[in-house]
N, CA, C and O atoms as a Tinker XYZ file with bonds, in Angstrom:
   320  protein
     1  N    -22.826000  -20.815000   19.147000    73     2
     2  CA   -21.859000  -20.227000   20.034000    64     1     3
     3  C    -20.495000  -20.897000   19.914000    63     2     4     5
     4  O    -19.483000  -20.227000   20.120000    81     3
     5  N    -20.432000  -21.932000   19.655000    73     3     6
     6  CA   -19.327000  -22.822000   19.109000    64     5     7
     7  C    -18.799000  -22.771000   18.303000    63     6     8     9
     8  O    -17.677000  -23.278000   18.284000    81     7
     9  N    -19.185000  -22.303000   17.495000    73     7    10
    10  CA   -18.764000  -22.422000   15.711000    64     9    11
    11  C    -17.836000  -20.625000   15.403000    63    10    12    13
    12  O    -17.938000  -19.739000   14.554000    81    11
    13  N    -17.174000  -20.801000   16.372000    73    11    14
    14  CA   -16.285000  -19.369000   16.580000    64    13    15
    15  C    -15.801000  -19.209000   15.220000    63    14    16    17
    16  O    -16.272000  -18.484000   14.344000    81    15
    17  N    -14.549000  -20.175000   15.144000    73    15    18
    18  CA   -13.735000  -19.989000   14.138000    64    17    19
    19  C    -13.997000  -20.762000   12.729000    63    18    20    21
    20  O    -13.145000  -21.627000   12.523000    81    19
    21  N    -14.916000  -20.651000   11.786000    73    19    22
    22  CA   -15.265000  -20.740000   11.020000    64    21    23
    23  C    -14.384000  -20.463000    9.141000    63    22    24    25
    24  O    -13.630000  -19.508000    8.954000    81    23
    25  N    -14.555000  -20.997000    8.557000    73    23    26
    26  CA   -13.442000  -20.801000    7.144000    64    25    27
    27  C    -13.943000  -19.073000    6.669000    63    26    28    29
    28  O    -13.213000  -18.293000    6.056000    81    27
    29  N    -14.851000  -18.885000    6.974000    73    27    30
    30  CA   -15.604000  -17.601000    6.500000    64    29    31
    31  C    -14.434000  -16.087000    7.221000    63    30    32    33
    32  O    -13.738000  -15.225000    6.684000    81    31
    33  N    -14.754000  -16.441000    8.593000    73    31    34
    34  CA   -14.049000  -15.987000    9.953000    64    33    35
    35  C    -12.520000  -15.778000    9.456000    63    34    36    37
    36  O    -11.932000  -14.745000    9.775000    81    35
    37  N    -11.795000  -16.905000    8.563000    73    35    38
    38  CA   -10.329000  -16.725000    8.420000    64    37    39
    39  C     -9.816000  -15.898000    6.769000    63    38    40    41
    40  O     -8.706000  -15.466000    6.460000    81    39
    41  N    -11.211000  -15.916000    5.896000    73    39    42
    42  CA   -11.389000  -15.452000    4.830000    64    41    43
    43  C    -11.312000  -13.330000    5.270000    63    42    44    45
    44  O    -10.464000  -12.630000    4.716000    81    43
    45  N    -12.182000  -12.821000    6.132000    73    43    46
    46  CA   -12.229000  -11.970000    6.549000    64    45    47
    47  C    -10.828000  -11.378000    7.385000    63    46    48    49
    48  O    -10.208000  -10.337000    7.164000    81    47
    49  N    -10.529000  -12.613000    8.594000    73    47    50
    50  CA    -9.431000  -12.054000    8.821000    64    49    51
    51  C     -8.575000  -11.586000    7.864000    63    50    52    53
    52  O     -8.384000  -10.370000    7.880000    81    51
    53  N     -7.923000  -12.335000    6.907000    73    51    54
    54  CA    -6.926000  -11.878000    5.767000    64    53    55
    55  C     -7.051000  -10.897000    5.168000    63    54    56    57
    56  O     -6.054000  -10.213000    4.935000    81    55
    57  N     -8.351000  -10.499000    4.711000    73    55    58
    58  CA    -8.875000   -9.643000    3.901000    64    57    59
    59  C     -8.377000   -7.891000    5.096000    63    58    60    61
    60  O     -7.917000   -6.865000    4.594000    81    59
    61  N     -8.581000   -8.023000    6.192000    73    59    62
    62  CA    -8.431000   -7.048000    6.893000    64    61    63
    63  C     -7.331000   -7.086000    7.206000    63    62    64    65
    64  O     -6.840000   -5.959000    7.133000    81    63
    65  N     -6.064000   -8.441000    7.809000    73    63    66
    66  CA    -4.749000   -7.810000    8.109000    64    65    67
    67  C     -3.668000   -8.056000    7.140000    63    66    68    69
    68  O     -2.526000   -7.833000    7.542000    81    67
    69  N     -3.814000   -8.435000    6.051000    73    67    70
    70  CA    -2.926000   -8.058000    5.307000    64    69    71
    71  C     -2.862000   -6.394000    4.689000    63    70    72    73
    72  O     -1.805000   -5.771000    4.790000    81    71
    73  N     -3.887000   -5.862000    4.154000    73    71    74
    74  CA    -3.919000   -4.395000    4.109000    64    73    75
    75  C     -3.353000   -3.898000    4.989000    63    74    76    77
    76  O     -2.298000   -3.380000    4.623000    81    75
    77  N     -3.662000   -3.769000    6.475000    73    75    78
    78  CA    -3.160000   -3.211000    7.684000    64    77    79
    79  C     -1.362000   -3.751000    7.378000    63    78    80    81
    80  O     -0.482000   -2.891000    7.395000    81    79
    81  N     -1.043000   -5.120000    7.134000    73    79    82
    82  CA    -0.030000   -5.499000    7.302000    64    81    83
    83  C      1.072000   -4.493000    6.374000    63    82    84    85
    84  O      2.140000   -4.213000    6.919000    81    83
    85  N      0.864000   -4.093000    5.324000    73    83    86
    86  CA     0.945000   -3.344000    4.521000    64    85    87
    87  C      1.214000   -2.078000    4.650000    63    86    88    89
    88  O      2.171000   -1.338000    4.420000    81    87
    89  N      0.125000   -1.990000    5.082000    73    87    90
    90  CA     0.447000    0.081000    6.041000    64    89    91
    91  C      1.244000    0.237000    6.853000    63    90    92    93
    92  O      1.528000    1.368000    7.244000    81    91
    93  N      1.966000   -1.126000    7.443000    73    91    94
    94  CA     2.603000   -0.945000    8.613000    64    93    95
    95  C      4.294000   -0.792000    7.922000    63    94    96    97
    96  O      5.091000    0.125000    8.120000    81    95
    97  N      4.497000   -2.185000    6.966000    73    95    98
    98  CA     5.894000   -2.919000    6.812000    64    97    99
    99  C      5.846000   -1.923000    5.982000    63    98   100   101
   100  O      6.139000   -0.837000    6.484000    81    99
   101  N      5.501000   -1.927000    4.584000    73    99   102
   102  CA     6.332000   -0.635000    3.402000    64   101   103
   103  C      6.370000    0.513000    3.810000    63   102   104   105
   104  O      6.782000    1.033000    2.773000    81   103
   105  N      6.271000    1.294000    4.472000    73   103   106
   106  CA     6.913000    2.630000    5.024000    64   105   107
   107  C      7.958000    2.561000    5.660000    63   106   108   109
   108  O      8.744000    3.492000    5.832000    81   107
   109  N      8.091000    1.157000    6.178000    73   107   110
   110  CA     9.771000    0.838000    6.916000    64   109   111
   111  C     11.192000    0.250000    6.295000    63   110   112   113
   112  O     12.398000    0.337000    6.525000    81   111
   113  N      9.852000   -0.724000    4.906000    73   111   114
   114  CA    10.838000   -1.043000    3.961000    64   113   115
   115  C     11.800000   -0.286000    3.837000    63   114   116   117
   116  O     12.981000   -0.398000    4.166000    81   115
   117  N     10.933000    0.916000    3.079000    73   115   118
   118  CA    11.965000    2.164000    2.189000    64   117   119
   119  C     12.658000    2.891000    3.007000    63   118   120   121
   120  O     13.587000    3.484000    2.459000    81   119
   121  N     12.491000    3.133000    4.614000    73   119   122
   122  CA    13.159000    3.506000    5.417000    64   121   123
   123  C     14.608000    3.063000    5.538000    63   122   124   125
   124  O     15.723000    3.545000    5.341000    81   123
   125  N     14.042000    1.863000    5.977000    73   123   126
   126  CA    15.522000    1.117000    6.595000    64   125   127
   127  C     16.368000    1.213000    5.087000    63   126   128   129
   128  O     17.536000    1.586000    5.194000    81   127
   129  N     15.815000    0.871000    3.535000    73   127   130
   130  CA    16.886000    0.660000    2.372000    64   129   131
   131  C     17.432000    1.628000    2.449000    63   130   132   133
   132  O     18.641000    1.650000    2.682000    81   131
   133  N     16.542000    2.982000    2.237000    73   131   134
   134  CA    17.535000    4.678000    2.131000    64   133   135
   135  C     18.390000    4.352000    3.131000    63   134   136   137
   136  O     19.483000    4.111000    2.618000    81   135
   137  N     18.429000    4.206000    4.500000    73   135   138
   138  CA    19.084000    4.233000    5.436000    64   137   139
   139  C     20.815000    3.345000    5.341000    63   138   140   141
   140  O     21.838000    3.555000    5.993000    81   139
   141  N     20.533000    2.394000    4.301000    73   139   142
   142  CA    21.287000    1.405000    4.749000    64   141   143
   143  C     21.000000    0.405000    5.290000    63   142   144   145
   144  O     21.680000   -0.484000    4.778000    81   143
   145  N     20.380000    0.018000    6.040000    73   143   146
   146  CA    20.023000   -1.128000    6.748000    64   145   147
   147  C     19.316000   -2.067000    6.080000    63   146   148   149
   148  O     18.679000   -1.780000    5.067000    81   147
   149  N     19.376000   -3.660000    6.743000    73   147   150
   150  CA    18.856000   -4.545000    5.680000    64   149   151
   151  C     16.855000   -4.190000    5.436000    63   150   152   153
   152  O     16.176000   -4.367000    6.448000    81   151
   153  N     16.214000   -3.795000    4.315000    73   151   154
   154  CA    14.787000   -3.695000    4.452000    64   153   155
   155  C     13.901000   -4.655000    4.963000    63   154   156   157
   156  O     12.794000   -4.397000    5.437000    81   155
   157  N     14.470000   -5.908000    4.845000    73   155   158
   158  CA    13.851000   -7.083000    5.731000    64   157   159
   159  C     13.443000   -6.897000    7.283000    63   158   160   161
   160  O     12.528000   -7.545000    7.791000    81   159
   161  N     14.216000   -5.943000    7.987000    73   159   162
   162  CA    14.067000   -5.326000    9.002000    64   161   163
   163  C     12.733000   -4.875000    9.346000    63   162   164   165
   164  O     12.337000   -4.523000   10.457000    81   163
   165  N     12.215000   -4.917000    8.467000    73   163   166
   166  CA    10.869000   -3.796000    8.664000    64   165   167
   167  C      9.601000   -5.018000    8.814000    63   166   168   169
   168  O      8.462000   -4.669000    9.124000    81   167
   169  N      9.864000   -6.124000    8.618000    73   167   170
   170  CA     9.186000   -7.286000    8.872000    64   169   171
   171  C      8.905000   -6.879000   10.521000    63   170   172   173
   172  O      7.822000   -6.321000   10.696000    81   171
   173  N      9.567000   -7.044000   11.495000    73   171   174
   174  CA     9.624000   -6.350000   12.886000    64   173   175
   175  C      9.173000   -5.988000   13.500000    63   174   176   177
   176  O      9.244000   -6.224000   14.706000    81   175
   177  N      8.271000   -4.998000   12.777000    73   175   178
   178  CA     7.729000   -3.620000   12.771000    64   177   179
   179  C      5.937000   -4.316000   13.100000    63   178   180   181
   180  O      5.133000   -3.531000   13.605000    81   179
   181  N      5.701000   -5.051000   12.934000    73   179   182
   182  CA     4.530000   -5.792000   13.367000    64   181   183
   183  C      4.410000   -6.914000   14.625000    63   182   184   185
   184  O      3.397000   -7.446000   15.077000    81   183
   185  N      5.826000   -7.074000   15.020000    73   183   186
   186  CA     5.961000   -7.303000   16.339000    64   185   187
   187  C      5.713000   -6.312000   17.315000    63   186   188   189
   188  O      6.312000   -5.270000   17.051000    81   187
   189  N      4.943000   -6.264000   18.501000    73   187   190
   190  CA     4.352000   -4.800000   19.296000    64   189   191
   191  C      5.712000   -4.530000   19.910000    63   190   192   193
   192  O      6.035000   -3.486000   19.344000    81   191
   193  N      6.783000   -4.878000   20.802000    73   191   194
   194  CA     7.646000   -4.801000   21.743000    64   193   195
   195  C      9.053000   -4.352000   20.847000    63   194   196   197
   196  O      9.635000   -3.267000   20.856000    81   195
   197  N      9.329000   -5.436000   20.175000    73   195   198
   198  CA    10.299000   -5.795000   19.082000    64   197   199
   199  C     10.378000   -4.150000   18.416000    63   198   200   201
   200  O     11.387000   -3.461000   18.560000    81   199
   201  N      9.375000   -3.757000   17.814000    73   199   202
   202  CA     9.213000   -2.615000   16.798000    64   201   203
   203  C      9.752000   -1.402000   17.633000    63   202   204   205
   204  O     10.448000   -0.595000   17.017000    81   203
   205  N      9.551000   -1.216000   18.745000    73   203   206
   206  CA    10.187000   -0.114000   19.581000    64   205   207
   207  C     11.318000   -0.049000   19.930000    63   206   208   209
   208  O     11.879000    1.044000   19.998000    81   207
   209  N     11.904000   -1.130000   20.222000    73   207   210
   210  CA    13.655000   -1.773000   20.087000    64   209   211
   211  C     14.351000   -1.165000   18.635000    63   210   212   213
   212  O     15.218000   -0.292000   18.588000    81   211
   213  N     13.805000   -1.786000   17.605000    73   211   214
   214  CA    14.146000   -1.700000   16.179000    64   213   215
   215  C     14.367000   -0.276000   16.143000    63   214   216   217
   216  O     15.431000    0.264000   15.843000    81   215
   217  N     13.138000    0.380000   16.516000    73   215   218
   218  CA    12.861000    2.346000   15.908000    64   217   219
   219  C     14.546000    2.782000   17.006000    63   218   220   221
   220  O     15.537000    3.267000   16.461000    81   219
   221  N     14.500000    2.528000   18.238000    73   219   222
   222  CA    15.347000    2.858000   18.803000    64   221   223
   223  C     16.967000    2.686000   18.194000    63   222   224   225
   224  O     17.734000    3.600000   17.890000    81   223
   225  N     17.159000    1.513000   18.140000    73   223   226
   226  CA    18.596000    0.948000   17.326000    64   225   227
   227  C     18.849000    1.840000   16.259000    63   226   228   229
   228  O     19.816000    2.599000   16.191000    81   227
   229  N     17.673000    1.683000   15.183000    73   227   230
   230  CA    17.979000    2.912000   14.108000    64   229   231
   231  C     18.077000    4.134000   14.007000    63   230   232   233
   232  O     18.837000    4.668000   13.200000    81   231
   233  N     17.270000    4.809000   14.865000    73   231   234
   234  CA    17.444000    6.093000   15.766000    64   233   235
   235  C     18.908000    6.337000   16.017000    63   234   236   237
   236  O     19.496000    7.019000   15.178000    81   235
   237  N     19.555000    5.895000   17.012000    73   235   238
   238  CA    20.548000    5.855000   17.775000    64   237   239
   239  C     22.050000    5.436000   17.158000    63   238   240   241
   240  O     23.034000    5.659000   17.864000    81   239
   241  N     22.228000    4.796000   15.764000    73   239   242
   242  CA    23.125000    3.797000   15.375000    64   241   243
   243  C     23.306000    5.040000   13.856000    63   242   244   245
   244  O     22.664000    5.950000   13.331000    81   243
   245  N     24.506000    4.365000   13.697000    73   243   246
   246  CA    25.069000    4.800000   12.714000    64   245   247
   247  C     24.614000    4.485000   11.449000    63   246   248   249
   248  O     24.603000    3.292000   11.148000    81   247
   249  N     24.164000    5.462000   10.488000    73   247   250
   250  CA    23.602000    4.666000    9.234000    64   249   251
   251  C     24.741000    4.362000    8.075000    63   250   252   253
   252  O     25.625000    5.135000    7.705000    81   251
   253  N     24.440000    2.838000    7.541000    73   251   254
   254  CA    25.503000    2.702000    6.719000    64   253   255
   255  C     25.818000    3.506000    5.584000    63   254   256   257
   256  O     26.941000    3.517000    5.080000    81   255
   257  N     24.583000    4.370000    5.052000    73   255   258
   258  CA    24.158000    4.653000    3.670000    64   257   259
   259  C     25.057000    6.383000    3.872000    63   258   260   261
   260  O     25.579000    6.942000    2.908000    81   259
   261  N     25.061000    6.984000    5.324000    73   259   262
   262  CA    26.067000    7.782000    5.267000    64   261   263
   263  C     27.099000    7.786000    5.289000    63   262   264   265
   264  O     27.689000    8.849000    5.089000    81   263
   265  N     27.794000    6.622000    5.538000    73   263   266
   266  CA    28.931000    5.835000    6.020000    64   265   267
   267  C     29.614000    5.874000    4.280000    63   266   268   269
   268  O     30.718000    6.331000    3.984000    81   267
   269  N     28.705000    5.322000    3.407000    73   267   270
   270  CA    29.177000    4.709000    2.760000    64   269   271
   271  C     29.249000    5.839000    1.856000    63   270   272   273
   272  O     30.036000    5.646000    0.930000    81   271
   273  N     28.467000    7.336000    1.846000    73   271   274
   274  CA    28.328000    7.984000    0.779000    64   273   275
   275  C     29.618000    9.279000    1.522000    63   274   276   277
   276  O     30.163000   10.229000    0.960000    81   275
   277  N     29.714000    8.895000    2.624000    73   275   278
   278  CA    31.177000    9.901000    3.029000    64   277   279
   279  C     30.612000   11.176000    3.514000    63   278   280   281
   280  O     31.294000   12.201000    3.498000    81   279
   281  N     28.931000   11.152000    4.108000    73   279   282
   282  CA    28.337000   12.390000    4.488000    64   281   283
   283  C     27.711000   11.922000    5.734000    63   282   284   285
   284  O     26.987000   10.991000    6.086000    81   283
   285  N     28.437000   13.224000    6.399000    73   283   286
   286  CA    27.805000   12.553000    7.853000    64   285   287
   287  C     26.127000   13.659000    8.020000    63   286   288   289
   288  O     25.507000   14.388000    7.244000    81   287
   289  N     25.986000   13.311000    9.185000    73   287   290
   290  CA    24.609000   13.864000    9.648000    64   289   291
   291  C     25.265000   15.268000    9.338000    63   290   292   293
   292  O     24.537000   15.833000    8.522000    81   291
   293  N     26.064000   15.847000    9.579000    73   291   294
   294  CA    25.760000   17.422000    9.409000    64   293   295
   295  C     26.180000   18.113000    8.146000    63   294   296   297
   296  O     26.549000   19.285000    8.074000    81   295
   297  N     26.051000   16.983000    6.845000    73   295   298
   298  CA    26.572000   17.175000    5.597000    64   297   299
   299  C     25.215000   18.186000    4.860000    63   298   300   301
   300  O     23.998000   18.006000    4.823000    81   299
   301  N     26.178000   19.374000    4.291000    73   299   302
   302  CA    24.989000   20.261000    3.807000    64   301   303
   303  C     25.294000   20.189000    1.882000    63   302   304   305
   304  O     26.445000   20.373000    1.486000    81   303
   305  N     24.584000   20.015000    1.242000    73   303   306
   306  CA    24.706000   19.957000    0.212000    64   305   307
   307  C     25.374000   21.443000   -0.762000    63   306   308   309
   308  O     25.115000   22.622000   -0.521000    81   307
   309  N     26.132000   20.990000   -1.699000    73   307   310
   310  CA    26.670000   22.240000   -2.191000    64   309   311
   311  C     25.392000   23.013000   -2.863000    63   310   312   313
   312  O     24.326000   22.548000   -3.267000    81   311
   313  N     25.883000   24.368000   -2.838000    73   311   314
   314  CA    24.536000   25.337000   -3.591000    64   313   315
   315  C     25.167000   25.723000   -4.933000    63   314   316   317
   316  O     26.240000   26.264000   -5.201000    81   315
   317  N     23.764000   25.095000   -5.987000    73   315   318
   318  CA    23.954000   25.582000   -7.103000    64   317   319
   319  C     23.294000   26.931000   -7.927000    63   318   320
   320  O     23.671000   27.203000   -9.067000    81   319
């Protein structure tokens, strides 16, 4: 009953949250880069509280990557 946390116990943990860790951060990576924003950002995203702050800010905030390409949100692409 003692022997909770065991080397076996921390072998398993890893094995299960890094995958998960994975599913979570690279879908935000590539988010935040298209976006503009630094992709390190998406580290965050596995904080529970933090990550809802983050989605909000980016939501709400100006993206640099339109900023910088001179197209705003209601930019429609020319038809070829």
């Amino acid at each position: 009953m003692g022997d909770f946390l065991q080397p076996w116990h921390l072998v398993v943990l890893g094995i299960v949250f890094i995958p998960c860790l994975l599913i979570v951060v690279l879908p935000f990576w590539q988010i935040f880069k298209k976006a503009g924003f630094p992709p390190a950002l998406s580290l965050l995203m596995v904080v529970p509280f933090v990550s809802l702050i983050v989605i909000f800010v980016v939501a709400f905030s100006e993206w640099p990557a339109l900023k910088k390409s001179a197209q705003g949100p209601g930019w429609i692409p020319p038809a070829s």
